[in-house]
C-alpha positions in Angstrom: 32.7 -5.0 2.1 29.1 -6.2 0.8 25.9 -4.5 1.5 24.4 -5.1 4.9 21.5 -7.0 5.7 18.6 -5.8 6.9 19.3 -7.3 10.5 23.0 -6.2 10.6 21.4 -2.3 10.1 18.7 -2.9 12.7 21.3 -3.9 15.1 23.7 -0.8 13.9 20.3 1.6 14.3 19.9 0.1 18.1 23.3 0.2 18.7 23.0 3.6 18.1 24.0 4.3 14.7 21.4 6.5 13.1 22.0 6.5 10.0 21.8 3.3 9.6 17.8 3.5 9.8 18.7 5.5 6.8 19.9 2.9 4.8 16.6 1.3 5.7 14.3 3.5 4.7 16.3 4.4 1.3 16.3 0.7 0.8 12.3 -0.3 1.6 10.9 3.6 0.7 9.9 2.6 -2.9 8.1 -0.6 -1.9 6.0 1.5 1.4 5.0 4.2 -0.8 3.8 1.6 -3.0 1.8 -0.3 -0.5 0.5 3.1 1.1 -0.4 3.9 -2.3 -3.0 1.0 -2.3 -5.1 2.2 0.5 -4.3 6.0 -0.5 -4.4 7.8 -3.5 -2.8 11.1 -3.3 0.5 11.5 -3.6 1.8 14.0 -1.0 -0.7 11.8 1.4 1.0 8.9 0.5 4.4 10.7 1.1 2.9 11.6 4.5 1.7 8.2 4.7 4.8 6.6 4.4 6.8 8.7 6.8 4.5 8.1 9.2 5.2 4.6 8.9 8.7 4.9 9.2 9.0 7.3 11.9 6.3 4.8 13.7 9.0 1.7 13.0 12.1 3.6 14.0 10.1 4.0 17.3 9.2 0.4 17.7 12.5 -1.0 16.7 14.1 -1.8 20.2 10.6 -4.1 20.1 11.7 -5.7 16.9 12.6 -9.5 17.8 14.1 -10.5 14.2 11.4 -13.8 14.4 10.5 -12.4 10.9 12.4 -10.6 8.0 12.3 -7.0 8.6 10.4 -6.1 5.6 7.6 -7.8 6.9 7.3 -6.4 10.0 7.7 -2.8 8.4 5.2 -3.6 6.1 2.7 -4.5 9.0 3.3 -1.1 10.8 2.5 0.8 7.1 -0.5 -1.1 6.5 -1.7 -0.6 10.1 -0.5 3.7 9.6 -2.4 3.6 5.9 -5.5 2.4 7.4 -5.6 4.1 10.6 -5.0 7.4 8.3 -8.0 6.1 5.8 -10.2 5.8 8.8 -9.3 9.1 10.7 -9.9 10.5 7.1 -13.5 9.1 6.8 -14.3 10.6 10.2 -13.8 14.6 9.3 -15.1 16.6 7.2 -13.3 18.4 3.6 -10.7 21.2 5.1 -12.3 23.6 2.6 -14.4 24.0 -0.6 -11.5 24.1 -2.5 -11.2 20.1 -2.0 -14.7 20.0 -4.0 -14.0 22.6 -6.4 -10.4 20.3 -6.9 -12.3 17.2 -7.6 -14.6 18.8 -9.5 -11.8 20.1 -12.0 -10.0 16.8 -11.7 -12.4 15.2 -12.7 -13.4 16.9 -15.7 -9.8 17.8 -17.1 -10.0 13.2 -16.6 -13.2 13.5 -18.9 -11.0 15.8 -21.5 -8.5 13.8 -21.9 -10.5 10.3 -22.3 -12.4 12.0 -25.1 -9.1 12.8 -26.5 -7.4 9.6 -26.4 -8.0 7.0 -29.0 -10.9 4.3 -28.5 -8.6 1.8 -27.4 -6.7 3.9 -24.7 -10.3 4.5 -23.5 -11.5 0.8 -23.3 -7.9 0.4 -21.3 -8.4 3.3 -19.3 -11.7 1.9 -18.1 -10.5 -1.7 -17.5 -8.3 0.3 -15.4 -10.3 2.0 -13.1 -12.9 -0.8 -12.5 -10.0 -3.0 -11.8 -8.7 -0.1 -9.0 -12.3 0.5 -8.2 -13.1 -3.7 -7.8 -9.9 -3.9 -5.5 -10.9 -0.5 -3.3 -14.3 -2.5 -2.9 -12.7 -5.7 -1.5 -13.3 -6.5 1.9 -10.0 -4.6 3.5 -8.4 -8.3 4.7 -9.0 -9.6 0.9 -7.7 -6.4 -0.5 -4.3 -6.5 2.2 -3.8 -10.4 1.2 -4.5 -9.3 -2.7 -1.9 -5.8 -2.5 1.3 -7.3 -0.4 0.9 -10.8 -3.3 0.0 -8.8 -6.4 2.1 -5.5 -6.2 4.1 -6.3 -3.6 5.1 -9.5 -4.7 5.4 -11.0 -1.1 5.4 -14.8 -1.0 2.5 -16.3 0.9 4.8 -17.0 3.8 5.9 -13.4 4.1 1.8 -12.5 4.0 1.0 -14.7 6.7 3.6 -13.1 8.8 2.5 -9.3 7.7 -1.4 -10.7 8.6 -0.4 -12.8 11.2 -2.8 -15.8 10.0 -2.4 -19.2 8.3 -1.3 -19.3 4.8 -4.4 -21.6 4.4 -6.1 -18.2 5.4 -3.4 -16.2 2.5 -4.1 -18.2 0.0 -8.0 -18.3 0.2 -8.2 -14.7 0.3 -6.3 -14.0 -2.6 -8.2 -16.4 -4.4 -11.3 -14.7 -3.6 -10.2 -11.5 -4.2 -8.8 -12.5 -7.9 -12.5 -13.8 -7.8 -14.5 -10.8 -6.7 -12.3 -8.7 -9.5 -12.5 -10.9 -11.6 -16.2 -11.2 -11.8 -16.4 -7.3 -12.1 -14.3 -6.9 -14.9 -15.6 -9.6 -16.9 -18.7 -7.0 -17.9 -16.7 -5.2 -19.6 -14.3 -7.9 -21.2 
């Protein structure tokens, strides 16, 4: 027998086979971590993240109507759980010094090791980071469009389905968000 579709295991979960939502989330974990991982960047936060989102879509499945693929409607509900988590984050304060003091280390063990490596490490290493820090600035529904196309690698049609506006909408926010990164990186090309 071939592997099942995602539709044939959504109907299996709400049929009341459980560990058939297994199969989904072994099968779309990779690809939600990633996406989580563009609004977050810790790792056990992403992890958190991520099985937020899940535990949030095995919830809302019996409301899943199949008009779209089932990747893009999970990938709605973790974009929705990453930003509602970025947001609630924004609003309290550190737990603890220790979060300062952790930065603080973090950030200079960064500094060693950028001394260390080579020059051209270095100049990559900063391309890097102004190209993460130039897509963290993007306004959040330039940065979405730009994230599900660019690491992703959801077709414009699958976008407009995750965003739930026109692809004329899709494909002029991406282009303006290759634009705004673009035009920051360019100093230091």
């Amino acid at each position: 027998m071939g592997v099942d579709t995602d539709q044939q295991l959504v109907d299996r979960v709400l049929a009341g086979n459980k560990t058939a939502f297994d199969m989904l989330v072994l099968r779309h974990q990779h690809k939600v971590s990633g996406l989580v991982g563009r609004f977050i960047r810790d790792q056990a936060e992403i992890e958190d993240v991520s099985q937020e989102a899940f535990i949030k879509a095995y919830r809302a499945l019996p409301t899943f109507r199949g008009d779209s693929a089932f990747y893009t409607w999970l990938y709605r509900i973790a974009i929705n759980t990453a930003k509602n988590y970025v947001i609630s984050r924004s609003r309290r304060p550190p737990a603890n010094d220790l979060e300062f003091e952790d930065a603080e280390k973090s950030e200079i063990g960064n500094a060693l090791r950028e001394i260390e490596s080579p020059e051209r490490n270095l100049a990559m290493e900063k391309l890097k980071r102004a190209i993460e820090e130039a897509i963290g600035e993007l306004p959040e529904d330039l940065r979405t469009a730009f994230t599900l196309r660019e690491f992703s690698g959801l077709s414009y049609e699958d976008i407009t389905e995750v965003m739930d506006c026109p692809v004329g909408t899709v494909r002029s926010r991406i282009f303006r968000a290759r634009e705004a990164i673009d035009k920051k990186i360019r100093v230091l090309l």
